[in-house]
C-alpha positions as a printed Julia matrix, in Angstrom:
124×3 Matrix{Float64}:
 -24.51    6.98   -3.68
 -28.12    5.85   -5.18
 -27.75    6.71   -8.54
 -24.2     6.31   -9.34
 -23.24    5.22  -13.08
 -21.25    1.87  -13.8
 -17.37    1.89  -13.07
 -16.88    2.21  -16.59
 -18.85    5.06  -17.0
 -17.14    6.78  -14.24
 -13.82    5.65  -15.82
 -15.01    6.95  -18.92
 -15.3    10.6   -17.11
 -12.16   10.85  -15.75
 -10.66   10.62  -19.29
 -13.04   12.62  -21.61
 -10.76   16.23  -21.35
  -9.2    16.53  -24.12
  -6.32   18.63  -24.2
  -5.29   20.54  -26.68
  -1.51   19.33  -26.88
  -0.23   15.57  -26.94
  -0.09   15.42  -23.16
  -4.13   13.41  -22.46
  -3.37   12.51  -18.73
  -5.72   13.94  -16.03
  -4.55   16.98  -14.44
  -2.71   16.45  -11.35
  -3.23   19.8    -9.84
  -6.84   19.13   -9.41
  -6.0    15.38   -8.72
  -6.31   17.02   -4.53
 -10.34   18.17   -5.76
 -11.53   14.98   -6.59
 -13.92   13.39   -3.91
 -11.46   10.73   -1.32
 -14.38    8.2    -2.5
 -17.18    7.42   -4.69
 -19.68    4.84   -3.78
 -22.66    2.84   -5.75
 -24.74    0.76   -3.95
 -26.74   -0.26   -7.26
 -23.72   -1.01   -8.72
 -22.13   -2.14   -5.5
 -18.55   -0.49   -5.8
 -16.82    1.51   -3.67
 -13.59    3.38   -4.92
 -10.78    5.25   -3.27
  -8.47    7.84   -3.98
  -4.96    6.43   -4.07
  -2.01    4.73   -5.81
  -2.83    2.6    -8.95
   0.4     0.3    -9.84
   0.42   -2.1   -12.62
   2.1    -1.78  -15.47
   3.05    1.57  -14.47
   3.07    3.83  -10.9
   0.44    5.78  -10.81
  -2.75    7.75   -8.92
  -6.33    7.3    -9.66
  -8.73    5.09   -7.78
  -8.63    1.65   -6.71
 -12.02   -0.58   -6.12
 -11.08   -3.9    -3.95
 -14.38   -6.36   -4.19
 -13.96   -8.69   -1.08
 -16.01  -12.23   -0.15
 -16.81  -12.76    3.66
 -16.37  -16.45    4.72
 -19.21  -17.49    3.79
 -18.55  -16.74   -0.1
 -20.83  -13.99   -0.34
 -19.71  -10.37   -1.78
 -19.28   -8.06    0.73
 -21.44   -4.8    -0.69
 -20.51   -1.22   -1.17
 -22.25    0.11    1.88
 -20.1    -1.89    4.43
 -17.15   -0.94    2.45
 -18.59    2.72    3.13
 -19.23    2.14    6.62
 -15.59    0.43    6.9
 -13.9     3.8     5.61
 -16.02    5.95    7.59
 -14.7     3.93   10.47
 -11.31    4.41    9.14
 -11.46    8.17    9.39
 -12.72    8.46   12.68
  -9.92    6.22   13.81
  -7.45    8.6    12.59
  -9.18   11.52   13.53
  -9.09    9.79   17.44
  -5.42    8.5    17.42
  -4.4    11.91   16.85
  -6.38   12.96   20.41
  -6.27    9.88   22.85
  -3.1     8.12   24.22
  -1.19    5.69   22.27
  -2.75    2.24   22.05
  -5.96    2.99   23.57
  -7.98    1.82   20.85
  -9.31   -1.74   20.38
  -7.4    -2.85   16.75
  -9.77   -3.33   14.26
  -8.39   -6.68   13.35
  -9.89   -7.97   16.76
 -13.23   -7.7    15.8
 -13.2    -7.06   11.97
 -11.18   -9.29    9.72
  -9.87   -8.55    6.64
 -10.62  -11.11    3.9
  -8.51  -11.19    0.9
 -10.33   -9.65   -2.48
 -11.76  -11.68   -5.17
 -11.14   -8.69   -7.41
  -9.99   -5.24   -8.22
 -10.58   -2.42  -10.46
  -8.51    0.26  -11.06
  -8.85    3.81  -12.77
  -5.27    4.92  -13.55
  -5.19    8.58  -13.97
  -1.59   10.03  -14.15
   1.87    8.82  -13.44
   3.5     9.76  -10.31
């Protein structure tokens, strides 16, 4: 979390395998190993495990870098905290009756991103 490398270092990673035949994606079988998210506060990304689409469907990780209202980047760590959030949510809905939480649009609004990056890592 501390000493995390750039996003194109960690891009760089996911792509230095190389396999012996013509086939140079990342292996999808381990695709369910990889950590759910990687986080730099130096660097101040936070990336996710998840569908990359652009020029062509894929999986890999996705970074979203958001502004609050003010204009000011919103950093890694509340990104962090925002997905920890996230997964306690889920892990609750699946124990307390339906609508009993507090939506987190009510108190937390989503802002749209000023920018994205996005490590594509095999087709789907």
């Amino acid at each position: 979390m501390f000493n995390a490398p750039t996003l194109g270092t960690v891009s760089k990673h996911f792509h230095s395998f190389r396999h012996p035949e013509s086939y140079q994606e990342f292996d999808h079988d381990t695709f369910q190993l990889l950590p759910d998210e990687i986080t730099d506060l130096d660097h101040s990304y936070h990336l996710q495990k998840g569908m990359v689409i652009h020029d062509r469907d894929g999986m890999g990780y996705l970074s979203y870098f958001y502004e609050d209202h003010e204009g000011t980047a919103i950093n890694a760590l509340e990104r962090f905290f925002l997905s920890v959030y996230a997964s306690v949510e889920r892990h609750l809905t699946c124990s307390l009756p339906a609508n009993s939480l507090v939506p987190r649009a009510a108190y937390h609004s989503s802002t749209p991103s000023k920018s994205i990056f996005a490590i594509d890592l095999f087709p789907m």
